[in-house]
C-alpha positions in Angstrom: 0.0 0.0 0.0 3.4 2.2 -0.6 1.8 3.7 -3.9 -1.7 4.7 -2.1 0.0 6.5 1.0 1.7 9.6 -0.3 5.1 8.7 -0.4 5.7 7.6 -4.4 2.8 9.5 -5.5 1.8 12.6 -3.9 -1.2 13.0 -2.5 -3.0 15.8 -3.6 -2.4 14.7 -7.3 -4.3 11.3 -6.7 -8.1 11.4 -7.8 -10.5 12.3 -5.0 -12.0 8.7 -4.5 -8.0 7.3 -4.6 -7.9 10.1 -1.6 -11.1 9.0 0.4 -9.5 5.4 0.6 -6.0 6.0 1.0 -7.2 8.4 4.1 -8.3 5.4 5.8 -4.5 3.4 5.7 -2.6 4.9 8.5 1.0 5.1 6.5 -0.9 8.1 5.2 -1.6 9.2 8.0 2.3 9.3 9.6 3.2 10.7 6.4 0.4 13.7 7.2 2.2 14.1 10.5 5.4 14.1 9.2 4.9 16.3 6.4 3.2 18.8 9.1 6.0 18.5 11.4 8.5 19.3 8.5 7.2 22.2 7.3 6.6 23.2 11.1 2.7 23.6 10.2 0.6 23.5 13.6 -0.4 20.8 15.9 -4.3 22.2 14.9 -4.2 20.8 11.7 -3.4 18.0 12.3 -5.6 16.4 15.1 -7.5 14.1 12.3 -4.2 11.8 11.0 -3.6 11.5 15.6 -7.2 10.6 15.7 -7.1 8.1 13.3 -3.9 6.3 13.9 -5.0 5.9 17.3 -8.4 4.7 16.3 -6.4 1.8 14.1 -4.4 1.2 16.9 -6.7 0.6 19.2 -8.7 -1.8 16.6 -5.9 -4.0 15.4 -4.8 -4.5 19.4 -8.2 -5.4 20.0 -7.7 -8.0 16.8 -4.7 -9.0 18.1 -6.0 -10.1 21.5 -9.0 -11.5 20.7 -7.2 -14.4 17.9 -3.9 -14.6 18.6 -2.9 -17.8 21.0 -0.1 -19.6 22.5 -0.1 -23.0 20.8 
């Protein structure tokens, strides 16, 4: 999912239905943050990528504790 994040192909040149899923992987989120962080943009706008990394974290943990086993 290289290609969909941002980081071959920028972002704001992918077609707008290419955007609405890559928004959902959360490489393109990091990249968001580190983009912002780069350019020294604020913390402001950038409260969405936090929110959804943390949102993916907390899902594939969940994933992670509910099937993985000690066999």
């Amino acid at each position: 999912m290289l290609i969909f994040s941002g980081a071959t192909l920028p972002y704001d040149v992918m077609p707008i239905a290419l955007q609405k899923v890559s928004d959902i992987l959360p490489l393109t989120q990091g990249i968001k943050l580190l983009k912002s962080a780069s350019l020294n943009l604020s913390i402001d706008n950038e409260m969405l990528p936090i929110l959804v990394i943390s949102i993916l974290a907390v899902i594939c943990i969940g994933v992670a504790i509910k099937f993985f086993r000690w066999e």
